[in-house]
C-alpha positions as CSV (number, residue, x, y, z in Angstrom):
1,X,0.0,0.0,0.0
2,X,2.6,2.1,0.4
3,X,4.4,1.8,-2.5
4,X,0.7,2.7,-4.6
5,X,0.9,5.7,-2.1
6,X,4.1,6.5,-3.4
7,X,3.8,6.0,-6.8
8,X,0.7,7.9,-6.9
9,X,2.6,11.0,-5.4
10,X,4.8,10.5,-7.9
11,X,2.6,10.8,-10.6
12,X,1.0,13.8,-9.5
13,X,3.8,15.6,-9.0
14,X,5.1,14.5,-12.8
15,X,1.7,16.0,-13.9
16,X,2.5,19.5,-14.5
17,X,5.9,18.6,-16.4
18,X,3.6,16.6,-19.0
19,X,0.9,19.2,-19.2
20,X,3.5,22.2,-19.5
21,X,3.1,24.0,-23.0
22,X,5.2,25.6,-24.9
23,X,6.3,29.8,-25.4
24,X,3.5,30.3,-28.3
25,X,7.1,31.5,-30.6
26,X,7.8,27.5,-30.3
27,X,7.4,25.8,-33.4
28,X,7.3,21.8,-32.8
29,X,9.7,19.7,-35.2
30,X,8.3,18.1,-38.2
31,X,7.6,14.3,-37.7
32,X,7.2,14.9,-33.6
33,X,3.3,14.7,-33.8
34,X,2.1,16.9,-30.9
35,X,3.2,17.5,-27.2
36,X,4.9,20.8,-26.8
37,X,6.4,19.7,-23.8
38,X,8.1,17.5,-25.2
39,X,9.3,19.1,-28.2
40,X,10.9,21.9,-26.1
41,X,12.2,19.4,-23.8
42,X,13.8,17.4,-26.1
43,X,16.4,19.5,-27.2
44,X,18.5,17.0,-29.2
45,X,15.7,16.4,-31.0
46,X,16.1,12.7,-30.6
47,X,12.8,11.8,-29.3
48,X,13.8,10.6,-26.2
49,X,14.2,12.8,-23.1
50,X,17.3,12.6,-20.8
51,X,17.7,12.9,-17.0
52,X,20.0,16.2,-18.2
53,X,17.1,17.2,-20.6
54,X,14.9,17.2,-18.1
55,X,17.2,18.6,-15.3
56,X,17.1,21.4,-17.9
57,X,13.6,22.0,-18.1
58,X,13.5,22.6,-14.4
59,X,11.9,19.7,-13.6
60,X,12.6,17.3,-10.5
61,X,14.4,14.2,-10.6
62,X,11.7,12.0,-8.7
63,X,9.4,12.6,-11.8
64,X,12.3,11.2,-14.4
65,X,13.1,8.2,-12.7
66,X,9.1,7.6,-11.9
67,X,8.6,7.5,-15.8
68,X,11.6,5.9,-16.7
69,X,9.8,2.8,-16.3
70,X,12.7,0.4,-17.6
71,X,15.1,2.3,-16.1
72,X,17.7,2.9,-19.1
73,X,17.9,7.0,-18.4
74,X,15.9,7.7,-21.1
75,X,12.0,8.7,-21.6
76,X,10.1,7.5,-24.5
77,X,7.1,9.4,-25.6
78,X,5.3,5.9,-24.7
79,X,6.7,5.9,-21.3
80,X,6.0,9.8,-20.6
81,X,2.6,8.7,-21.9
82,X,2.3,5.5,-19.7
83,X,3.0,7.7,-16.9
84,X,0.7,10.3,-17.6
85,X,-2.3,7.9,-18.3
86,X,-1.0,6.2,-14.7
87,X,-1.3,9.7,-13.3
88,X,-4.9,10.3,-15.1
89,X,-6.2,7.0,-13.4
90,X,-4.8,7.6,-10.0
91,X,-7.0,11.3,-9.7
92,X,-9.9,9.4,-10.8
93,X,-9.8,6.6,-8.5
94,X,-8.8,9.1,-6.0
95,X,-12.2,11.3,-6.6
């Protein structure tokens, strides 16, 4: 239970570093199919997102390695989404 509790904490406090848009003078990358966030995150471009790329951003290591579900150092757009889905099902059951 307390590990849920945990990773439920987690996820809320990864929330606002998914849902974070863009300065409107941002124009996304061709091929990168939406999330601003990421885009501007990403700043290699190489559609993965780094603890440093991240550290970058501002953003707080505890909501990395909570998305970095296989643990490699690396974010996929399908673990960044995993996460956020997690996250999204957590506040429901939570309400």
């Amino acid at each position: 239970m307390k590990s849920a509790s945990l990773m439920i904490a987690a996820l809320l406090m990864a929330a606002p570093a998914l849902a974070q848009t863009a300065p409107a003078s941002t124009t996304p990358p061709a091929g990168h199919g939406g999330g601003k966030f990421w885009d501007v995150t990403d700043t290699n471009k190489d559609g993965v997102l780094t603890a440093d790329e991240w550290k970058a951003a501002g953003r707080k290591p505890e909501g990395f390695a909570m998305m970095d579900a296989n643990k490699d150092g690396k974010v996929t757009r399908e673990e960044g989404r995993a996460a956020m889905q997690k996250m999204m099902e957590a506040r429901k059951a939570a309400q």
